[in-house]
ZADREN-339871 format. One record per residue (C-alpha): x, y, z; residue number from 1. Coordinates in Angstrom, 1 decimal. Example, Ala and Ser with C-alpha at 12.3 -4.5 7.8 and 13.67 -1.06 7.14 Angstrom:
<recs>
<rec><xx>12.3</xx><yy>-4.5</yy><zz>7.8</zz><k>1</k></rec>
<rec><xx>13.7</xx><yy>-1.1</yy><zz>7.1</zz><k>2</k></rec>
</recs>
This chain:
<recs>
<rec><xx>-13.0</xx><yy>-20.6</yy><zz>39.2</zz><k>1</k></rec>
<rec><xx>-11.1</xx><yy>-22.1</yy><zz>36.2</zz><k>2</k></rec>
<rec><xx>-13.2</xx><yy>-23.9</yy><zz>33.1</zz><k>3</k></rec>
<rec><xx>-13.1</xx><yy>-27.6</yy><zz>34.1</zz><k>4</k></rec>
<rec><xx>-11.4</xx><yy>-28.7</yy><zz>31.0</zz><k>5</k></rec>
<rec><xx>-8.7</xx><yy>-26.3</yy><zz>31.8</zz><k>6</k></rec>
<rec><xx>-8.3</xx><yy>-27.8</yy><zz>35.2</zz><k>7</k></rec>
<rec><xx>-8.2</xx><yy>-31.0</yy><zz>34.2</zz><k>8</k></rec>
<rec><xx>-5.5</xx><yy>-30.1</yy><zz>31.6</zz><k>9</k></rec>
<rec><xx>-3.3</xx><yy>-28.2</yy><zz>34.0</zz><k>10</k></rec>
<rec><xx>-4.1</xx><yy>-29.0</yy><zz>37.1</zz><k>11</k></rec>
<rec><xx>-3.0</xx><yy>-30.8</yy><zz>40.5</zz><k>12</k></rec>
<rec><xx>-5.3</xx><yy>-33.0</yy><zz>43.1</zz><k>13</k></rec>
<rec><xx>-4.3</xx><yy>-34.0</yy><zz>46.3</zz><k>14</k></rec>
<rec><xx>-5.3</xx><yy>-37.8</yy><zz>46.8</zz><k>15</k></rec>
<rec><xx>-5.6</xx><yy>-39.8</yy><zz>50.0</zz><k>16</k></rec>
<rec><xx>-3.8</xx><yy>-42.8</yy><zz>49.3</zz><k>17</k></rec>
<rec><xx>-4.9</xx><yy>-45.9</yy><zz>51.0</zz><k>18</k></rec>
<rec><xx>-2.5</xx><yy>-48.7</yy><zz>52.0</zz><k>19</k></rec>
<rec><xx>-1.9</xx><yy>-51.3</yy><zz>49.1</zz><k>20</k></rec>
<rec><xx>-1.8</xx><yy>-49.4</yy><zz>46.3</zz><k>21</k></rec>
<rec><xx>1.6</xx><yy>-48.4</yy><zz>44.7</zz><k>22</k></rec>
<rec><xx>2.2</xx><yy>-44.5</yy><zz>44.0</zz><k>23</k></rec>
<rec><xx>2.2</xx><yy>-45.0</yy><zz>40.0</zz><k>24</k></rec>
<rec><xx>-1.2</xx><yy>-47.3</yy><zz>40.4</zz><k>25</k></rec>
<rec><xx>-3.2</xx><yy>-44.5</yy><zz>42.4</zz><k>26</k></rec>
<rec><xx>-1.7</xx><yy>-41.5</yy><zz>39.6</zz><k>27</k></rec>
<rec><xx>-3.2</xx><yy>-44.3</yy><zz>36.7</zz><k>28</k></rec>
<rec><xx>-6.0</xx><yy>-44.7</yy><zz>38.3</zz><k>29</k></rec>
<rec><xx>-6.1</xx><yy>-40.9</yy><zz>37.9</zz><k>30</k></rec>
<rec><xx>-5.3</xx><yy>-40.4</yy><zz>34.9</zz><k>31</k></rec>
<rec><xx>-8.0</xx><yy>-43.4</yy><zz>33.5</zz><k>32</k></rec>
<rec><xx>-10.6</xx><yy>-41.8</yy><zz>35.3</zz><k>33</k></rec>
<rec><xx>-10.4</xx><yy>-38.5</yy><zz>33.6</zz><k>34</k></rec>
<rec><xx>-9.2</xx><yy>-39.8</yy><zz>30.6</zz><k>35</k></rec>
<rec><xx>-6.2</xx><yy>-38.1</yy><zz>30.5</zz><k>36</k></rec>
<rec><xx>-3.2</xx><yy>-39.3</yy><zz>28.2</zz><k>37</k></rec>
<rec><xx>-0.4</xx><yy>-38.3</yy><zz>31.6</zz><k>38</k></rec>
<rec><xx>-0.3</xx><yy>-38.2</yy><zz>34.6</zz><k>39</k></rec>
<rec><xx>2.4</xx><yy>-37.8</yy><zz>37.3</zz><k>40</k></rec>
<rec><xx>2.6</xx><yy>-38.0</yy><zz>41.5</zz><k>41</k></rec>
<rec><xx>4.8</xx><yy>-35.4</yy><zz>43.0</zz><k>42</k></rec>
<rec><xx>6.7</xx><yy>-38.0</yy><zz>45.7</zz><k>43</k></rec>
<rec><xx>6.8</xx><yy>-41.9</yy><zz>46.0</zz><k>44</k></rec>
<rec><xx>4.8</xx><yy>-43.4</yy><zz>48.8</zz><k>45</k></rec>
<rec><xx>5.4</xx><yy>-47.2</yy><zz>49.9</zz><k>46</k></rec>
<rec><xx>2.7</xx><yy>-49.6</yy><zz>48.8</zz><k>47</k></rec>
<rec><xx>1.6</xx><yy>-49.6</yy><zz>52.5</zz><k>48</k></rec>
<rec><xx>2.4</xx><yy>-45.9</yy><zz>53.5</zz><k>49</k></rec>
<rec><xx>-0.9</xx><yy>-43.9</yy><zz>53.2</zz><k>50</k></rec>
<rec><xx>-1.8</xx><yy>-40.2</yy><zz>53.0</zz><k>51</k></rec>
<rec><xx>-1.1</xx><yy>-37.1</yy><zz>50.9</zz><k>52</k></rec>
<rec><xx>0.0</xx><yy>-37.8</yy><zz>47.5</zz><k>53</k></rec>
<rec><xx>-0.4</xx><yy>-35.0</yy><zz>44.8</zz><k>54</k></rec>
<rec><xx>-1.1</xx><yy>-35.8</yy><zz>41.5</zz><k>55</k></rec>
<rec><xx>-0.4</xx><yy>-33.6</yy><zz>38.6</zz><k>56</k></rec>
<rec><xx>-3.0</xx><yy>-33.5</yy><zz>35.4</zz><k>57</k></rec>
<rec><xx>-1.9</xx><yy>-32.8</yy><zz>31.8</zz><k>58</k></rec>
<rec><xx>0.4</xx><yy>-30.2</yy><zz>31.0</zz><k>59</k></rec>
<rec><xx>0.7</xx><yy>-30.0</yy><zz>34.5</zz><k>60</k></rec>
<rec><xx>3.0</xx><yy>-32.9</yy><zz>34.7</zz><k>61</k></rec>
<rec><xx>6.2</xx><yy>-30.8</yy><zz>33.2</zz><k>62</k></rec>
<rec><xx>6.2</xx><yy>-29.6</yy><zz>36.6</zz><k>63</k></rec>
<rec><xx>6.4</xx><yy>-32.0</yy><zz>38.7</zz><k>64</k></rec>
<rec><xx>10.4</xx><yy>-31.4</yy><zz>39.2</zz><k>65</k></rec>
<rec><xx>9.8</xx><yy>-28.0</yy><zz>41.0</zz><k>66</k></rec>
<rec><xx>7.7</xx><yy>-29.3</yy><zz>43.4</zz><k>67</k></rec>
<rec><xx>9.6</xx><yy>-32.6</yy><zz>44.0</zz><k>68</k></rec>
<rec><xx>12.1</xx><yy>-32.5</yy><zz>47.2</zz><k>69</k></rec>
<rec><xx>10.2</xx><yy>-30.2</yy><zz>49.1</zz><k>70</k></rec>
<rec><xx>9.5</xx><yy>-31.0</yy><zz>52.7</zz><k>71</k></rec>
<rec><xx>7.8</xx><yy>-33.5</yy><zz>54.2</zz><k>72</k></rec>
<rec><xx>5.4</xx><yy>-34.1</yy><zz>57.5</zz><k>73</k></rec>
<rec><xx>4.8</xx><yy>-38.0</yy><zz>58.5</zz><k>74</k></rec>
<rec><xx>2.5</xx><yy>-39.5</yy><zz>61.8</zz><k>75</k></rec>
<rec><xx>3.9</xx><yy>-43.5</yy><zz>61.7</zz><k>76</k></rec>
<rec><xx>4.2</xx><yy>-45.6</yy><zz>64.7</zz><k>77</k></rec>
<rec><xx>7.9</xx><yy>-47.3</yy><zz>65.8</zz><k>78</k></rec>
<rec><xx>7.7</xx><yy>-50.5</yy><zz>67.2</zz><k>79</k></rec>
<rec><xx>11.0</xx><yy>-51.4</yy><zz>69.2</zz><k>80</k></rec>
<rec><xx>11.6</xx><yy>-55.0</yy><zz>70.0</zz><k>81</k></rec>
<rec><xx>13.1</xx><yy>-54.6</yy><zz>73.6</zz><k>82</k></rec>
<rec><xx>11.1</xx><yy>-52.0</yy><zz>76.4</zz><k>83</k></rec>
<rec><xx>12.1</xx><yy>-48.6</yy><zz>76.3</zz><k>84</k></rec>
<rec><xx>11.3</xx><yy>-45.7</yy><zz>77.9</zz><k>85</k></rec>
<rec><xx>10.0</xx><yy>-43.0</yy><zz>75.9</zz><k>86</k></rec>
<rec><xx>12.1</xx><yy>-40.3</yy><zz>77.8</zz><k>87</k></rec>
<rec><xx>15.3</xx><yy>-42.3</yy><zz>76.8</zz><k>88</k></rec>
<rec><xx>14.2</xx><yy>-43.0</yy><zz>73.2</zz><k>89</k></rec>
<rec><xx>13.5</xx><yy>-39.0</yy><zz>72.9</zz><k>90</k></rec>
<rec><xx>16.6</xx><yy>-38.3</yy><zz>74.4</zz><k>91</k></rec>
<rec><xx>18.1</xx><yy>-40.6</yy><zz>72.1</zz><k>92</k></rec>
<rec><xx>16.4</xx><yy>-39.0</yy><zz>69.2</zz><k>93</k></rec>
<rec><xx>17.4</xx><yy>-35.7</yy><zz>69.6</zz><k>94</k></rec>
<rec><xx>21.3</xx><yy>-35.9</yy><zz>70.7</zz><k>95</k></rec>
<rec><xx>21.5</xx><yy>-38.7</yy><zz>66.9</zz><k>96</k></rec>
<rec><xx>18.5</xx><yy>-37.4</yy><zz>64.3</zz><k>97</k></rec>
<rec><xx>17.6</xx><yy>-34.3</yy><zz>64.6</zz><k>98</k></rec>
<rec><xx>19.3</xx><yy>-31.5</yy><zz>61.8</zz><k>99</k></rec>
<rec><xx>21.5</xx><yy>-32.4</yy><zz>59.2</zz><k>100</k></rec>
<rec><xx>21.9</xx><yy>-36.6</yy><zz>58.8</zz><k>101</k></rec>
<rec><xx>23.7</xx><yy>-38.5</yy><zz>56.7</zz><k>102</k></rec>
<rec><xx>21.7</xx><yy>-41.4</yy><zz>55.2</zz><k>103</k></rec>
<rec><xx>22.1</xx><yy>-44.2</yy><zz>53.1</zz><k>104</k></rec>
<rec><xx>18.8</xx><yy>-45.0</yy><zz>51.2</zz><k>105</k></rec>
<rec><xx>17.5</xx><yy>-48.9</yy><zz>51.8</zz><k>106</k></rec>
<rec><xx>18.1</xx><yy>-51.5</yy><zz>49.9</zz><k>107</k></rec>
<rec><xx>14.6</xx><yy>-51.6</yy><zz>47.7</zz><k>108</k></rec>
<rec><xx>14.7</xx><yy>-48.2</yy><zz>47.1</zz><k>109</k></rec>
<rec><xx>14.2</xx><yy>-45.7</yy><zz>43.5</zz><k>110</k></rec>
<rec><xx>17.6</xx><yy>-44.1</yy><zz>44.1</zz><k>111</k></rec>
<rec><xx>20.9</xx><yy>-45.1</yy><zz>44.0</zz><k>112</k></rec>
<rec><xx>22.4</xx><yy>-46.7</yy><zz>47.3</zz><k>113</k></rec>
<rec><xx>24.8</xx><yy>-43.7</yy><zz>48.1</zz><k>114</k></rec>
<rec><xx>25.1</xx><yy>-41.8</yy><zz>51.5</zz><k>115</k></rec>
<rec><xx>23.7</xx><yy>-38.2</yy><zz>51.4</zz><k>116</k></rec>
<rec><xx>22.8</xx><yy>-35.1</yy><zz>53.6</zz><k>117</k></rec>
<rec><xx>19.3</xx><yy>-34.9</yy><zz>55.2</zz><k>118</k></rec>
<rec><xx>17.7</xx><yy>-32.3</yy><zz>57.2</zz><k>119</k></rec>
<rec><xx>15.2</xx><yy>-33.6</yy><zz>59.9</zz><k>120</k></rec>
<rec><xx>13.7</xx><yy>-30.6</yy><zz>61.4</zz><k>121</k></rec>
<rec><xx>11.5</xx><yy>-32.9</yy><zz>64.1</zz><k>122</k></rec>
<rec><xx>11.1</xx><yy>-36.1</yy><zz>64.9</zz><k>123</k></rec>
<rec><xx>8.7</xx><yy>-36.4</yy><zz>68.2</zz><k>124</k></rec>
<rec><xx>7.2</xx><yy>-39.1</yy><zz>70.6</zz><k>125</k></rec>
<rec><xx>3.9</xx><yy>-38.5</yy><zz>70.5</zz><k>126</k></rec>
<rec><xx>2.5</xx><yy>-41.5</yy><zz>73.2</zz><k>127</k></rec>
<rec><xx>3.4</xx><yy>-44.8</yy><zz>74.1</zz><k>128</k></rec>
<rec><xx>1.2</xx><yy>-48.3</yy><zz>74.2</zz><k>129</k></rec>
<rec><xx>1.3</xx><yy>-50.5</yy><zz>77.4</zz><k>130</k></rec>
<rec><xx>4.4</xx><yy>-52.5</yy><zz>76.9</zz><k>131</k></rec>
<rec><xx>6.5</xx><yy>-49.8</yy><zz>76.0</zz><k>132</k></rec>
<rec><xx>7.8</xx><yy>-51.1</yy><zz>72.6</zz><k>133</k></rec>
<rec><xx>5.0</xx><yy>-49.0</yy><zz>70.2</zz><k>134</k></rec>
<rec><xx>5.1</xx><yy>-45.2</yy><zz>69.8</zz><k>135</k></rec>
<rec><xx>3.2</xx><yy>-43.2</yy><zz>68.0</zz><k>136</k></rec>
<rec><xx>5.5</xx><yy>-40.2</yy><zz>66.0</zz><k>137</k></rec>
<rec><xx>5.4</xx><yy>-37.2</yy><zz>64.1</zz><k>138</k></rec>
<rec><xx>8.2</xx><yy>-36.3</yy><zz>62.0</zz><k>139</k></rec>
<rec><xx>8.6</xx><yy>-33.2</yy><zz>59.6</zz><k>140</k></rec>
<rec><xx>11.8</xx><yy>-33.6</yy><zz>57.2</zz><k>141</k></rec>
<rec><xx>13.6</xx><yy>-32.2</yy><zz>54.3</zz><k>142</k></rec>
<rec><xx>12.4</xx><yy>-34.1</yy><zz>51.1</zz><k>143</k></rec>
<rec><xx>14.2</xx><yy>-37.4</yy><zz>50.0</zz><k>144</k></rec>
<rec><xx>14.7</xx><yy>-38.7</yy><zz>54.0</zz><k>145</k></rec>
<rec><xx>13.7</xx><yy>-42.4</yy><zz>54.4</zz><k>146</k></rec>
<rec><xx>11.5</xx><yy>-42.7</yy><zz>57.6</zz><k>147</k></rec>
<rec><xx>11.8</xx><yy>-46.5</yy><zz>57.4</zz><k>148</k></rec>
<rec><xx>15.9</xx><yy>-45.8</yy><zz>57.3</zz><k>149</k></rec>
<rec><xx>15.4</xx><yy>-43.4</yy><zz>60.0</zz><k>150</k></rec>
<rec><xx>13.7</xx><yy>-46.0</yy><zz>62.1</zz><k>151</k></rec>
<rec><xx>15.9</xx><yy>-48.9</yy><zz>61.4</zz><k>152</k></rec>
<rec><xx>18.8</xx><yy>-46.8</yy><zz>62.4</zz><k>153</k></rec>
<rec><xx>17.6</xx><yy>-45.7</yy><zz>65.8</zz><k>154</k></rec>
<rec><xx>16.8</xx><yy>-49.1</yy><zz>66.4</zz><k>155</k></rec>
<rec><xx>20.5</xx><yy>-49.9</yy><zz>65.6</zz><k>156</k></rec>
<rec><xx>21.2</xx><yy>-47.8</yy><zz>69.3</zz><k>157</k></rec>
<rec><xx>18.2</xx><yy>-50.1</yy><zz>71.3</zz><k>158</k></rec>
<rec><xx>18.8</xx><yy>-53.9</yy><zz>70.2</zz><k>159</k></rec>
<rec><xx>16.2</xx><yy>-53.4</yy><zz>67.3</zz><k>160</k></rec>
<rec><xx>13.4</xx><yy>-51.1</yy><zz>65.9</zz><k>161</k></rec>
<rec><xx>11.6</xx><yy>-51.0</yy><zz>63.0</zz><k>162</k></rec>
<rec><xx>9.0</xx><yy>-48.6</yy><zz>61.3</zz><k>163</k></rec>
<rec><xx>5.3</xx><yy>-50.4</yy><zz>61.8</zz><k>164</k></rec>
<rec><xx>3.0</xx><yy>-48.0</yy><zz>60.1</zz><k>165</k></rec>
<rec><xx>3.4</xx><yy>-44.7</yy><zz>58.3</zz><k>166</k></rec>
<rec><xx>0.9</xx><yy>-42.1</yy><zz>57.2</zz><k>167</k></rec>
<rec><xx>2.7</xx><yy>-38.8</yy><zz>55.4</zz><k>168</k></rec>
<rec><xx>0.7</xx><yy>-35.2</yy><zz>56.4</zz><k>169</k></rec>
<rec><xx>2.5</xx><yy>-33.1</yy><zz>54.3</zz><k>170</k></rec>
<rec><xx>4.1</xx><yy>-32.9</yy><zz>50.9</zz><k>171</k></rec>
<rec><xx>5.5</xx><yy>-29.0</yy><zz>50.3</zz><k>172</k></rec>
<rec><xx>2.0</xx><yy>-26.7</yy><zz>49.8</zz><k>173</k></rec>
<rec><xx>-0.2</xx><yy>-30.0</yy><zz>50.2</zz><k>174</k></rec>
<rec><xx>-1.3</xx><yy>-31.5</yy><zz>53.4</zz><k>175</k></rec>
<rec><xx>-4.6</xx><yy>-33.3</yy><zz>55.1</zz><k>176</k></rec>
<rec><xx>-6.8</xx><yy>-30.3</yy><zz>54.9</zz><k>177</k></rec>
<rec><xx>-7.9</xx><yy>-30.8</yy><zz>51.4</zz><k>178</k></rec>
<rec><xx>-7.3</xx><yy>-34.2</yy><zz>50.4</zz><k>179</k></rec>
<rec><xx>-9.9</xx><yy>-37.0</yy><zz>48.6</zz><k>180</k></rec>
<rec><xx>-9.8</xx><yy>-40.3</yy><zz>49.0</zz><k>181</k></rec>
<rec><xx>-11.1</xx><yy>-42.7</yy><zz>46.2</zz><k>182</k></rec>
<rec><xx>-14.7</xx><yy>-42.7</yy><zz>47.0</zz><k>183</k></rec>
<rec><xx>-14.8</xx><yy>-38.7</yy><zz>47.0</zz><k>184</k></rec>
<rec><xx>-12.5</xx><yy>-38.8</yy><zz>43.3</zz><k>185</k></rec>
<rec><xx>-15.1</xx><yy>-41.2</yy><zz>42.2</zz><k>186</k></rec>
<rec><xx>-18.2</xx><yy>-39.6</yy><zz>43.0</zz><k>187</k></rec>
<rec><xx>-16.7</xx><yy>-36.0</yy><zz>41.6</zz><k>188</k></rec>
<rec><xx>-15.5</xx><yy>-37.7</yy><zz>38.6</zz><k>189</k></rec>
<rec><xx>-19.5</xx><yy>-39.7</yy><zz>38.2</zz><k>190</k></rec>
<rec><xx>-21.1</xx><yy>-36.3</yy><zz>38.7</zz><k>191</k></rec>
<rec><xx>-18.9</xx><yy>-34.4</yy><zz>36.3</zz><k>192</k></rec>
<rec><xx>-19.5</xx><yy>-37.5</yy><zz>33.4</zz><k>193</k></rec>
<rec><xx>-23.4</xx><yy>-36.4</yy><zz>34.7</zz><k>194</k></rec>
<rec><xx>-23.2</xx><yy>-32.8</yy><zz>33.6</zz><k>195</k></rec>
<rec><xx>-22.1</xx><yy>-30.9</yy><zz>36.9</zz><k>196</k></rec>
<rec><xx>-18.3</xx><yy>-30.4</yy><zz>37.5</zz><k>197</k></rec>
<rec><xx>-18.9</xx><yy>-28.0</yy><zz>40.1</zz><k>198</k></rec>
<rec><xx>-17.7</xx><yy>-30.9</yy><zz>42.7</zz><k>199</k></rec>
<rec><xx>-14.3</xx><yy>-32.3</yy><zz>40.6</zz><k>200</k></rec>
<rec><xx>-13.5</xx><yy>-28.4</yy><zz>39.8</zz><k>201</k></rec>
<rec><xx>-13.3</xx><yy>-27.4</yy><zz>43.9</zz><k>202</k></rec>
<rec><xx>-10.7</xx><yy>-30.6</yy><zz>44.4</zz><k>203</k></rec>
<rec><xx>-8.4</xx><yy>-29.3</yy><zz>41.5</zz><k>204</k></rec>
<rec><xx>-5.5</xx><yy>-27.0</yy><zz>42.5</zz><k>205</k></rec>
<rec><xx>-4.6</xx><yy>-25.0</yy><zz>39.2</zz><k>206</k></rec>
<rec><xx>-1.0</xx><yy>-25.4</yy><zz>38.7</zz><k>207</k></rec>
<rec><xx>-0.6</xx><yy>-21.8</yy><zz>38.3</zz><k>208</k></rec>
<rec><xx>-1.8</xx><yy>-21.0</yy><zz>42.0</zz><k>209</k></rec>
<rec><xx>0.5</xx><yy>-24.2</yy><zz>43.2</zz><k>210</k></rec>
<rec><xx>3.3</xx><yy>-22.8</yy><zz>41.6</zz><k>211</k></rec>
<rec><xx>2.7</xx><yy>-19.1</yy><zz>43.1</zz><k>212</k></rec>
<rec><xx>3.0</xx><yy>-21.1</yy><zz>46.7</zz><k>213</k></rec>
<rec><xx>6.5</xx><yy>-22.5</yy><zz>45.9</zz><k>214</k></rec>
<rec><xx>8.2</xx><yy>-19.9</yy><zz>44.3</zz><k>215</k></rec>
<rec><xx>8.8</xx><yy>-16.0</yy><zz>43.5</zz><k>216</k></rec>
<rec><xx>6.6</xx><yy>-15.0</yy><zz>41.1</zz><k>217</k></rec>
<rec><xx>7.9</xx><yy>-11.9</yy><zz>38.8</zz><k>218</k></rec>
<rec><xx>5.6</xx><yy>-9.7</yy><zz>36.7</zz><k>219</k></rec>
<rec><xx>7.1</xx><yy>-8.3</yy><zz>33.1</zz><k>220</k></rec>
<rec><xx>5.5</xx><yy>-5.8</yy><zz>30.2</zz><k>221</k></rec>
<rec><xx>2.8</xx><yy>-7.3</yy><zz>28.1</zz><k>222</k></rec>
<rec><xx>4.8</xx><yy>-6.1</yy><zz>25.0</zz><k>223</k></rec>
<rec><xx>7.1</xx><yy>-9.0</yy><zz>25.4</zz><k>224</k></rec>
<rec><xx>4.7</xx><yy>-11.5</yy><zz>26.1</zz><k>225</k></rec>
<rec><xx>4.5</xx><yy>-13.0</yy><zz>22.5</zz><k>226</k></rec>
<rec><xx>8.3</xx><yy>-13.1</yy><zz>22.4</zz><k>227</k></rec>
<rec><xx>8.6</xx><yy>-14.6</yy><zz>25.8</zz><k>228</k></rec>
<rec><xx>6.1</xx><yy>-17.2</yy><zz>25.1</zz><k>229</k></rec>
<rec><xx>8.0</xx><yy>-18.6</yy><zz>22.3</zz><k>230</k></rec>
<rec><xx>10.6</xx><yy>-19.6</yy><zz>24.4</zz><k>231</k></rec>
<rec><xx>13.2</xx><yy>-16.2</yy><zz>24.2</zz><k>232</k></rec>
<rec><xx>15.3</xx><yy>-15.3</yy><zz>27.6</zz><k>233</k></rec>
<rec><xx>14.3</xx><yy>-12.7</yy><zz>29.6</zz><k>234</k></rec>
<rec><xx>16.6</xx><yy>-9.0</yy><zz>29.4</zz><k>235</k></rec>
<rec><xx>15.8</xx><yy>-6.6</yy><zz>32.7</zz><k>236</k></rec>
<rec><xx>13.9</xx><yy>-4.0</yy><zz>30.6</zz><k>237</k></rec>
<rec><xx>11.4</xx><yy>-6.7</yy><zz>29.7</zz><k>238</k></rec>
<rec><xx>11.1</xx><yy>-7.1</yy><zz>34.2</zz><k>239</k></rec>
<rec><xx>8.4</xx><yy>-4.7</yy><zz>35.7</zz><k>240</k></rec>
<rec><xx>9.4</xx><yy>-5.5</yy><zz>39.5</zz><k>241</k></rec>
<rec><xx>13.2</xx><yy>-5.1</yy><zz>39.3</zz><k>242</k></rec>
<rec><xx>14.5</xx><yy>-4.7</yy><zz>42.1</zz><k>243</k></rec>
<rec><xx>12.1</xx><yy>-7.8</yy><zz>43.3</zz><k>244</k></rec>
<rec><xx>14.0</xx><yy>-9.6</yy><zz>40.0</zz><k>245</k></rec>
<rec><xx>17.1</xx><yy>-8.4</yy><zz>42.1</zz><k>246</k></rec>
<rec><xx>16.7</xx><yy>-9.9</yy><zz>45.3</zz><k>247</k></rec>
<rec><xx>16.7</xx><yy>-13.3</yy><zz>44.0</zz><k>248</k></rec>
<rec><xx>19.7</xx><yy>-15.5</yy><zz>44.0</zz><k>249</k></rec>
<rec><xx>21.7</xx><yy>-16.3</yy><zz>41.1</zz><k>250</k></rec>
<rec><xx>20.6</xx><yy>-19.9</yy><zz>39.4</zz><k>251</k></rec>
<rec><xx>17.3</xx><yy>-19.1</yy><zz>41.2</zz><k>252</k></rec>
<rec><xx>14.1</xx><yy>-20.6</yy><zz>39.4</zz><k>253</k></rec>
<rec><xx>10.8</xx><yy>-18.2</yy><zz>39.5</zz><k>254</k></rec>
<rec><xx>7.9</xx><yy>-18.1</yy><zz>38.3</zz><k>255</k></rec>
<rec><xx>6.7</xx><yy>-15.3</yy><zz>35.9</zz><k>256</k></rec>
<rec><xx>3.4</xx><yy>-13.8</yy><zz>35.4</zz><k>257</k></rec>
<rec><xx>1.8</xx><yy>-10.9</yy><zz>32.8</zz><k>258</k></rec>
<rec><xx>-0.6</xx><yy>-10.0</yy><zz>35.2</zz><k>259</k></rec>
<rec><xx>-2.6</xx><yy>-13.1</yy><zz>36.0</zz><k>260</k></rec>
<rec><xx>-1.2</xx><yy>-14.7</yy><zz>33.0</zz><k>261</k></rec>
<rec><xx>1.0</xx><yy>-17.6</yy><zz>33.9</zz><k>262</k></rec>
<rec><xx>3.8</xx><yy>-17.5</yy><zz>31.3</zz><k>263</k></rec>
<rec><xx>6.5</xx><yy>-19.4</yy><zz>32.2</zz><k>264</k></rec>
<rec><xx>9.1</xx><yy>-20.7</yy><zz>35.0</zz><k>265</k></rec>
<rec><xx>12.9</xx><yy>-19.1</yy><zz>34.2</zz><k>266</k></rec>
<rec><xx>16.3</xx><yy>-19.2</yy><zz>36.2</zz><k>267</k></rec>
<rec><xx>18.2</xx><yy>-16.5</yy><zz>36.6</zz><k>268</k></rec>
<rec><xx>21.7</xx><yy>-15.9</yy><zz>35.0</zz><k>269</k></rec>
<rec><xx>24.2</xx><yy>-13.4</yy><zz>34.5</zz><k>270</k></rec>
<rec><xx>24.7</xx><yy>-13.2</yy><zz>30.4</zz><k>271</k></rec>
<rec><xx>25.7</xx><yy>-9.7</yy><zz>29.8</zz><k>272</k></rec>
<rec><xx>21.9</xx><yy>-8.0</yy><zz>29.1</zz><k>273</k></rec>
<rec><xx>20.0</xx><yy>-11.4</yy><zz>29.5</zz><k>274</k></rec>
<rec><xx>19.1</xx><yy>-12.2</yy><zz>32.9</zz><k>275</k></rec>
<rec><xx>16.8</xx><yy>-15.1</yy><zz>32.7</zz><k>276</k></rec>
<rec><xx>16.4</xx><yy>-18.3</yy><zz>30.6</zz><k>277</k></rec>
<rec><xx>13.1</xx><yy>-20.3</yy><zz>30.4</zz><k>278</k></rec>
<rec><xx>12.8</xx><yy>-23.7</yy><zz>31.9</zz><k>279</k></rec>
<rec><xx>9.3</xx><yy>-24.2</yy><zz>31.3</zz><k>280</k></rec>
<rec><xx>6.9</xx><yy>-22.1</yy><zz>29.2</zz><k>281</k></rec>
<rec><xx>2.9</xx><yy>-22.4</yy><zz>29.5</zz><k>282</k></rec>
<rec><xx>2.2</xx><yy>-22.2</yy><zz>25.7</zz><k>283</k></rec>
</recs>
């Protein structure tokens, strides 16, 4: 395991969030607590959505943009204001929302108000309540969908239905299998003020492990490593795995290693002899 203070500096915990709290509250809260002087959450949660929210520590907040726009996995419940029949609303639901969607982000929303392409890869009825106007869902979708939106516009098809409650599961790599709420942050946080940081350490994801679980990771010669690190492209002679270097597509960010050395994360050009050009480097 990575020295604490190392973790803290370049790390990324997955927090619980509870209903109330905004997104940039919980990631201050974070960043208070460990006395950092940044922190950054990888996605915007709704005041009153809950669930997986990773937050990145330090350093570890220049890479929040690769990790951005990856998928996402939500549990929420739709409340419709006529009876329906969950057969028909399924039906409904796959023939309209399933694949590639165009969708206009809501009105109090971060992003401009312009249509775009979204991929919803599932969007199930999981049970019904008694009246037949609650149903519980699960929904896995490309980054940058709007459940509510999605919600809102079925409801368009029924005579009305809007998103009730909404918990997401999944962000990218990060999901509900290791996840702390405030009470666990709290009590790692108290016991690693107290000497022992054996607790906070096991709930920090080093960034370097996150970032081998989103992208190719490329190993070159230790003889370039100074040069590299000071921000120089890459050339092919300085690439051990080369043909692996080959297989990637052209404009395609990776992450490269020296050994277990993180250096840096490049995109790959095509520049005569240079083949790679830093977008971040771990120096």
């Amino acid at each position: 395991m990575k020295p604490i203070n190392k973790l803290i500096k370049f790390g990324i915990i997955n927090i619980d969030k509870p209903s109330g709290p905004t997104s940039f509250s919980v990631s201050s809260l974070v960043r208070r607590k460990l006395n950092l002087n940044k922190t950054s959450h990888l996605g915007t949660l709704d005041p009153k959505v809950t669930g997986v929210l990773p937050v990145a520590l330090g350093r570890a907040c220049k890479l929040a943009g690769f990790f951005m726009g990856h998928d996402k996995g939500y549990v929420g419940v739709l409340h419709c204001h006529k009876f329906q029949k969950i057969e028909e609303l399924q039906k409904l639901i796959d023939d309209n929302f399933i694949g590639k969607i165009k969708q206009t982000p809501p009105h109090k929303s971060a992003v401009k108000r312009a249509e775009r392409v979204r991929e919803v890869y599932s969007w199930e009825l999981l049970e019904e309540d008694n009246d037949g106007k609650d149903f519980l869902f699960y929904c896995d979708v490309q980054g940058g969908t709007y459940i509510r939106k999605l919600c809102s516009d079925l409801g368009e098809m029924v005579g009305g239905a809007h998103m009730a409650e909404l918990r997401r599961s999944k962000a990218g790599i990060f999901n509900e299998e290791k996840m702390y709420d405030f009470n666990e942050f709290d009590e790692a946080v108290k016991k690693y003020n107290d000497g022992d940081s054996e607790m906070l350490a096991s709930m920090i994801v080093p960034a370097e492990e996150a970032v081998k679980r989103v992208m190719t990771c490329i190993q070159v010669e230790k003889r370039v490593l100074k040069v590299i690190m000071t921000g120089k492209p890459l050339f092919l002679n300085d690439i051990i795995d080369v043909e692996k270097f080959r297989a990637l597509e052209m404009e395609e960010r990776f992450a490269v290693f020296c050994g277990e050395q993180f250096v840096e994360i490049a995109r790959k050009v095509s520049d005569y002899e240079m083949v790679a050009k830093p977008e971040f480097v771990c120096n």
